[in-house]
DOVO-922330 format. One record per residue (C-alpha): residue number from 1; residue in one letter; z, x, y. Coordinates in Angstrom, 2 decimals. Layout:
# DOVO-922330
<node seq="NUM" type="A" w="Z" u="X" v="Y"/>
...
//
This chain:
# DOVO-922330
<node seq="1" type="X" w="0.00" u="0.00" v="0.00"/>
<node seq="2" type="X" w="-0.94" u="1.27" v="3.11"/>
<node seq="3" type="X" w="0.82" u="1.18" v="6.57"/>
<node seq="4" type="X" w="-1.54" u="-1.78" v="8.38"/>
<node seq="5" type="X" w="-0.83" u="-3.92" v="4.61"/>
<node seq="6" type="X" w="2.61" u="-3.36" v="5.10"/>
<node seq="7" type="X" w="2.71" u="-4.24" v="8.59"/>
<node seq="8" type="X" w="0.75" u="-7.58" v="7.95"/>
<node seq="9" type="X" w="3.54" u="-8.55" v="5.23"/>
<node seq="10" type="X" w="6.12" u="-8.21" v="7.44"/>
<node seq="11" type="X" w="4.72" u="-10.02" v="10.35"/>
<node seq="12" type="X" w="3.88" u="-12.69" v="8.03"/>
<node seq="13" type="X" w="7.55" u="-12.79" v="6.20"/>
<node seq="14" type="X" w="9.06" u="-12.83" v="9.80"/>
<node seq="15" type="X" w="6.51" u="-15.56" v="10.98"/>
<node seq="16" type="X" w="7.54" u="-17.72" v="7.45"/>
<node seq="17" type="X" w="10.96" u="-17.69" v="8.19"/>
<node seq="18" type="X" w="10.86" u="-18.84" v="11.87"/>
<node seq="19" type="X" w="8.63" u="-21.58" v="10.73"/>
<node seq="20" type="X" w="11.54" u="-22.03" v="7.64"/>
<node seq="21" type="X" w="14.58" u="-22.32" v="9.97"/>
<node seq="22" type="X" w="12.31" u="-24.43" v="12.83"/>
<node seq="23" type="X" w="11.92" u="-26.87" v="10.31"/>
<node seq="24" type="X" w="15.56" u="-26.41" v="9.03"/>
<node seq="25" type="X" w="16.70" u="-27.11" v="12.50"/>
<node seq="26" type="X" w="14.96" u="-30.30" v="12.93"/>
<node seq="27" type="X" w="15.95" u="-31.55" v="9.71"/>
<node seq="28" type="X" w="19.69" u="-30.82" v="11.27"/>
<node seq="29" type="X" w="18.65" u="-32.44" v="14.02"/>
<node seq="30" type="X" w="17.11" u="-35.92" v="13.71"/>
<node seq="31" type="X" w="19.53" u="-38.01" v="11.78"/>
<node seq="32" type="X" w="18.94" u="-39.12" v="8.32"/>
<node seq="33" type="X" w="18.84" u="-42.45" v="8.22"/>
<node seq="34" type="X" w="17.27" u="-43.91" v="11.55"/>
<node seq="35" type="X" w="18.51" u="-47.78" v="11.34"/>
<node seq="36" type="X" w="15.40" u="-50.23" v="12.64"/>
<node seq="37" type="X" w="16.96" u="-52.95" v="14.34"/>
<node seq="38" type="X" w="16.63" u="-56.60" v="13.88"/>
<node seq="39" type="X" w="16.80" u="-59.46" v="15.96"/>
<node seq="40" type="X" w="19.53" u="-61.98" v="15.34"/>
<node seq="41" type="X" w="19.84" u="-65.41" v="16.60"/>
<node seq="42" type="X" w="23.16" u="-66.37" v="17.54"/>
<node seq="43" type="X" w="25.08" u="-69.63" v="18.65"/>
<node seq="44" type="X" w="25.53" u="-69.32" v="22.52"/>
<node seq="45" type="X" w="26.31" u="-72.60" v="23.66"/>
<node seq="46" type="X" w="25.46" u="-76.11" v="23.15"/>
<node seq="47" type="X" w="22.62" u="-77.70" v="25.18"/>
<node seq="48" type="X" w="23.82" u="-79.87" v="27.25"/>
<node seq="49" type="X" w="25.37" u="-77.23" v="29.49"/>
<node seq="50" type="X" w="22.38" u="-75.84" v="30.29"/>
<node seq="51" type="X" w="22.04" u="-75.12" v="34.17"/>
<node seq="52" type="X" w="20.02" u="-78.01" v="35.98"/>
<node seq="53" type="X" w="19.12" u="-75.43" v="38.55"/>
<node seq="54" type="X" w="19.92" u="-71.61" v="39.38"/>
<node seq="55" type="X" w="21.37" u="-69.40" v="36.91"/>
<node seq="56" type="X" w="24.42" u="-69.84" v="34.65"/>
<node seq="57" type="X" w="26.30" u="-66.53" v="33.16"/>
<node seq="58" type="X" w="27.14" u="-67.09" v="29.40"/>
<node seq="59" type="X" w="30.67" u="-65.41" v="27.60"/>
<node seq="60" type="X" w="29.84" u="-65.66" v="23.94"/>
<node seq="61" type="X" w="30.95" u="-63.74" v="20.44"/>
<node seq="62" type="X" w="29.12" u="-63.04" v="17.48"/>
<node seq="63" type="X" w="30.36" u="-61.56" v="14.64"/>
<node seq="64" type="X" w="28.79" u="-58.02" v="12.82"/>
<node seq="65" type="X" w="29.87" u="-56.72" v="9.58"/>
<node seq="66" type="X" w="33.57" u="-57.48" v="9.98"/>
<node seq="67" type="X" w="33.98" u="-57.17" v="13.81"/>
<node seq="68" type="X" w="33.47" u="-59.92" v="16.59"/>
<node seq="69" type="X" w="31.12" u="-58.32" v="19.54"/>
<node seq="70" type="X" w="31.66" u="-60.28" v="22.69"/>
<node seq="71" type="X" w="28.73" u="-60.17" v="24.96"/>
<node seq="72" type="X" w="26.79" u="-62.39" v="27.75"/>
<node seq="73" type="X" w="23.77" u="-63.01" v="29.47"/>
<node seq="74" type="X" w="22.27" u="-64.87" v="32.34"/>
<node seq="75" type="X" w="20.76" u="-68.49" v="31.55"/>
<node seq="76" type="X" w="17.87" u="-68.76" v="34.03"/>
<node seq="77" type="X" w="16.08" u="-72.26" v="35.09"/>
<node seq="78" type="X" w="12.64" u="-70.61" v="36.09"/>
<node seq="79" type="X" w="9.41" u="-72.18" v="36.80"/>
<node seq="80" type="X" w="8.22" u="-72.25" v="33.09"/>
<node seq="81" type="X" w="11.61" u="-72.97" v="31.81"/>
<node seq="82" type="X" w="14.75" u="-71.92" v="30.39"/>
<node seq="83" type="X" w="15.28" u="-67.84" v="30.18"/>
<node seq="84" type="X" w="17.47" u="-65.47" v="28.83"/>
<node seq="85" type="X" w="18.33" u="-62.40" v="30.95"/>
<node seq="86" type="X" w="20.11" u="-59.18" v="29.74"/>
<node seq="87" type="X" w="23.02" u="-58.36" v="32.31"/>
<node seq="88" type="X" w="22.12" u="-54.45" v="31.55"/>
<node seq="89" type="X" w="20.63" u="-52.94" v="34.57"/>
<node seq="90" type="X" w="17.45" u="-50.74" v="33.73"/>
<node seq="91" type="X" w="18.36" u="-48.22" v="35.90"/>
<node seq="92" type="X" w="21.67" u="-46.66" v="33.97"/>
<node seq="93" type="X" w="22.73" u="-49.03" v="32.41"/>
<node seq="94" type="X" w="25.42" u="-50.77" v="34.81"/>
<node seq="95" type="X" w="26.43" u="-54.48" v="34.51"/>
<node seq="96" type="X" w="24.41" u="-56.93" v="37.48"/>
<node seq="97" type="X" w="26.21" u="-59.24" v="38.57"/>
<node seq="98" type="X" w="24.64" u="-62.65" v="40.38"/>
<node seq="99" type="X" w="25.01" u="-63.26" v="43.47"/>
<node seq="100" type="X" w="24.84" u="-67.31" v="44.46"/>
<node seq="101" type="X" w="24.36" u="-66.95" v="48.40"/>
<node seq="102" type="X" w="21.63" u="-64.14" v="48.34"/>
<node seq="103" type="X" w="19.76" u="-65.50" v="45.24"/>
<node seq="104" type="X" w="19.79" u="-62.50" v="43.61"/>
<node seq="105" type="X" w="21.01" u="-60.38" v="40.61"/>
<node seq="106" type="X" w="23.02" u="-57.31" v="42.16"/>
<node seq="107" type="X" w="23.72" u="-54.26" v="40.45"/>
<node seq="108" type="X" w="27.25" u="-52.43" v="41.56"/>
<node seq="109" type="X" w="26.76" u="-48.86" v="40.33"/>
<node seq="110" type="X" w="23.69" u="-48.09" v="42.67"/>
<node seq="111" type="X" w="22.53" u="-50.98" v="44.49"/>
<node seq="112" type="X" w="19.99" u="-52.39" v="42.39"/>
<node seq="113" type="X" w="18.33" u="-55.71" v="42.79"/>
<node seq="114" type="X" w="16.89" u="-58.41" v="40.98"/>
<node seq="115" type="X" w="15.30" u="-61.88" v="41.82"/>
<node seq="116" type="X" w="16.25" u="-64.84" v="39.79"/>
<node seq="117" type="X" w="13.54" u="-64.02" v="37.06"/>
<node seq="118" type="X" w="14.82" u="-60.68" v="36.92"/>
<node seq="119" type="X" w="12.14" u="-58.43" v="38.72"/>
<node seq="120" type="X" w="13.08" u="-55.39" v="40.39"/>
<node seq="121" type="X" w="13.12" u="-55.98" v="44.28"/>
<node seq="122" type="X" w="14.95" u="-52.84" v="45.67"/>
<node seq="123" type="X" w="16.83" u="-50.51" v="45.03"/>
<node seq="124" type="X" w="16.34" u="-47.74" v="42.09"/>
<node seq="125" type="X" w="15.93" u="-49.26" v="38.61"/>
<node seq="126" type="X" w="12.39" u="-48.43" v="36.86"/>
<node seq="127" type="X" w="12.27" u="-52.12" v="35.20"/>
<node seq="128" type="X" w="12.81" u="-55.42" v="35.77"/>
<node seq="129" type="X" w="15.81" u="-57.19" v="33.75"/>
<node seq="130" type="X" w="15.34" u="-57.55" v="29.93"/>
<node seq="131" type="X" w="14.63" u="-61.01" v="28.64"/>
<node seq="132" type="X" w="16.59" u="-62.06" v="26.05"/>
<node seq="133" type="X" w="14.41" u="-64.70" v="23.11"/>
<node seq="134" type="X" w="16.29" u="-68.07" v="23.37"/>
<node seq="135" type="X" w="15.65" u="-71.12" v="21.42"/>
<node seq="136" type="X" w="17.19" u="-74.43" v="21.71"/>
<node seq="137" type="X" w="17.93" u="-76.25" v="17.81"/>
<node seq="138" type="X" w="19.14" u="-79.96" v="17.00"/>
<node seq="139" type="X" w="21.16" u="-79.23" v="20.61"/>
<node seq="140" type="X" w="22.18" u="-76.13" v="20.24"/>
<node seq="141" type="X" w="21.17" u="-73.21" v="22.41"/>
<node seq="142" type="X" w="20.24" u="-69.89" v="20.71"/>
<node seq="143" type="X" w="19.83" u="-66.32" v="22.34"/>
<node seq="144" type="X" w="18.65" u="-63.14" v="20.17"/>
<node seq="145" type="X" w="20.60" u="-60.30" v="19.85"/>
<node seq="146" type="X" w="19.44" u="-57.10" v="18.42"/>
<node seq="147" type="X" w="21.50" u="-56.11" v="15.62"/>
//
Protein backbone atom coordinates (compact mmCIF):
# COMPACT_ATOMS: atom_id res chain seq x y z
CA UNK A 1 0.00 0.00 0.00
CA UNK A 2 1.27 3.11 -0.94
CA UNK A 3 1.18 6.57 0.82
CA UNK A 4 -1.78 8.38 -1.54
CA UNK A 5 -3.92 4.61 -0.83
CA UNK A 6 -3.36 5.10 2.61
CA UNK A 7 -4.24 8.59 2.71
CA UNK A 8 -7.58 7.95 0.75
CA UNK A 9 -8.55 5.23 3.54
CA UNK A 10 -8.21 7.44 6.12
CA UNK A 11 -10.02 10.35 4.72
CA UNK A 12 -12.69 8.03 3.88
CA UNK A 13 -12.79 6.20 7.55
CA UNK A 14 -12.83 9.80 9.06
CA UNK A 15 -15.56 10.98 6.51
CA UNK A 16 -17.72 7.45 7.54
CA UNK A 17 -17.69 8.19 10.96
CA UNK A 18 -18.84 11.87 10.86
CA UNK A 19 -21.58 10.73 8.63
CA UNK A 20 -22.03 7.64 11.54
CA UNK A 21 -22.32 9.97 14.58
CA UNK A 22 -24.43 12.83 12.31
CA UNK A 23 -26.87 10.31 11.92
CA UNK A 24 -26.41 9.03 15.56
CA UNK A 25 -27.11 12.50 16.70
CA UNK A 26 -30.30 12.93 14.96
CA UNK A 27 -31.55 9.71 15.95
CA UNK A 28 -30.82 11.27 19.69
CA UNK A 29 -32.44 14.02 18.65
CA UNK A 30 -35.92 13.71 17.11
CA UNK A 31 -38.01 11.78 19.53
CA UNK A 32 -39.12 8.32 18.94
CA UNK A 33 -42.45 8.22 18.84
CA UNK A 34 -43.91 11.55 17.27
CA UNK A 35 -47.78 11.34 18.51
CA UNK A 36 -50.23 12.64 15.40
CA UNK A 37 -52.95 14.34 16.96
CA UNK A 38 -56.60 13.88 16.63
CA UNK A 39 -59.46 15.96 16.80
CA UNK A 40 -61.98 15.34 19.53
CA UNK A 41 -65.41 16.60 19.84
CA UNK A 42 -66.37 17.54 23.16
CA UNK A 43 -69.63 18.65 25.08
CA UNK A 44 -69.32 22.52 25.53
CA UNK A 45 -72.60 23.66 26.31
CA UNK A 46 -76.11 23.15 25.46
CA UNK A 47 -77.70 25.18 22.62
CA UNK A 48 -79.87 27.25 23.82
CA UNK A 49 -77.23 29.49 25.37
CA UNK A 50 -75.84 30.29 22.38
CA UNK A 51 -75.12 34.17 22.04
CA UNK A 52 -78.01 35.98 20.02
CA UNK A 53 -75.43 38.55 19.12
CA UNK A 54 -71.61 39.38 19.92
CA UNK A 55 -69.40 36.91 21.37
CA UNK A 56 -69.84 34.65 24.42
CA UNK A 57 -66.53 33.16 26.30
CA UNK A 58 -67.09 29.40 27.14
CA UNK A 59 -65.41 27.60 30.67
CA UNK A 60 -65.66 23.94 29.84
CA UNK A 61 -63.74 20.44 30.95
CA UNK A 62 -63.04 17.48 29.12
CA UNK A 63 -61.56 14.64 30.36
CA UNK A 64 -58.02 12.82 28.79
CA UNK A 65 -56.72 9.58 29.87
CA UNK A 66 -57.48 9.98 33.57
CA UNK A 67 -57.17 13.81 33.98
CA UNK A 68 -59.92 16.59 33.47
CA UNK A 69 -58.32 19.54 31.12
CA UNK A 70 -60.28 22.69 31.66
CA UNK A 71 -60.17 24.96 28.73
CA UNK A 72 -62.39 27.75 26.79
CA UNK A 73 -63.01 29.47 23.77
CA UNK A 74 -64.87 32.34 22.27
CA UNK A 75 -68.49 31.55 20.76
CA UNK A 76 -68.76 34.03 17.87
CA UNK A 77 -72.26 35.09 16.08
CA UNK A 78 -70.61 36.09 12.64
CA UNK A 79 -72.18 36.80 9.41
CA UNK A 80 -72.25 33.09 8.22
CA UNK A 81 -72.97 31.81 11.61
CA UNK A 82 -71.92 30.39 14.75
CA UNK A 83 -67.84 30.18 15.28
CA UNK A 84 -65.47 28.83 17.47
CA UNK A 85 -62.40 30.95 18.33
CA UNK A 86 -59.18 29.74 20.11
CA UNK A 87 -58.36 32.31 23.02
CA UNK A 88 -54.45 31.55 22.12
CA UNK A 89 -52.94 34.57 20.63
CA UNK A 90 -50.74 33.73 17.45
CA UNK A 91 -48.22 35.90 18.36
CA UNK A 92 -46.66 33.97 21.67
CA UNK A 93 -49.03 32.41 22.73
CA UNK A 94 -50.77 34.81 25.42
CA UNK A 95 -54.48 34.51 26.43
CA UNK A 96 -56.93 37.48 24.41
CA UNK A 97 -59.24 38.57 26.21
CA UNK A 98 -62.65 40.38 24.64
CA UNK A 99 -63.26 43.47 25.01
CA UNK A 100 -67.31 44.46 24.84
CA UNK A 101 -66.95 48.40 24.36
CA UNK A 102 -64.14 48.34 21.63
CA UNK A 103 -65.50 45.24 19.76
CA UNK A 104 -62.50 43.61 19.79
CA UNK A 105 -60.38 40.61 21.01
CA UNK A 106 -57.31 42.16 23.02
CA UNK A 107 -54.26 40.45 23.72
CA UNK A 108 -52.43 41.56 27.25
CA UNK A 109 -48.86 40.33 26.76
CA UNK A 110 -48.09 42.67 23.69
CA UNK A 111 -50.98 44.49 22.53
CA UNK A 112 -52.39 42.39 19.99
CA UNK A 113 -55.71 42.79 18.33
CA UNK A 114 -58.41 40.98 16.89
CA UNK A 115 -61.88 41.82 15.30
CA UNK A 116 -64.84 39.79 16.25
CA UNK A 117 -64.02 37.06 13.54
CA UNK A 118 -60.68 36.92 14.82
CA UNK A 119 -58.43 38.72 12.14
CA UNK A 120 -55.39 40.39 13.08
CA UNK A 121 -55.98 44.28 13.12
CA UNK A 122 -52.84 45.67 14.95
CA UNK A 123 -50.51 45.03 16.83
CA UNK A 124 -47.74 42.09 16.34
CA UNK A 125 -49.26 38.61 15.93
CA UNK A 126 -48.43 36.86 12.39
CA UNK A 127 -52.12 35.20 12.27
CA UNK A 128 -55.42 35.77 12.81
CA UNK A 129 -57.19 33.75 15.81
CA UNK A 130 -57.55 29.93 15.34
CA UNK A 131 -61.01 28.64 14.63
CA UNK A 132 -62.06 26.05 16.59
CA UNK A 133 -64.70 23.11 14.41
CA UNK A 134 -68.07 23.37 16.29
CA UNK A 135 -71.12 21.42 15.65
CA UNK A 136 -74.43 21.71 17.19
CA UNK A 137 -76.25 17.81 17.93
CA UNK A 138 -79.96 17.00 19.14
CA UNK A 139 -79.23 20.61 21.16
CA UNK A 140 -76.13 20.24 22.18
CA UNK A 141 -73.21 22.41 21.17
CA UNK A 142 -69.89 20.71 20.24
CA UNK A 143 -66.32 22.34 19.83
CA UNK A 144 -63.14 20.17 18.65
CA UNK A 145 -60.30 19.85 20.60
CA UNK A 146 -57.10 18.42 19.44
CA UNK A 147 -56.11 15.62 21.50
Amino acid sequence: MNRRDFLKRIIKSALALLGLSFLLSLIYIYPAKIKKKGMKLVHAFDEEELPRRGVKRVDFSYEYGNRTINTLAFIVMAKEGFIALSPVCSHLGCLVNWDRNKGEFLCPCHGGRYDMEGRVIGGPPPAPLTRLPLEIKEGKVFIGIKV
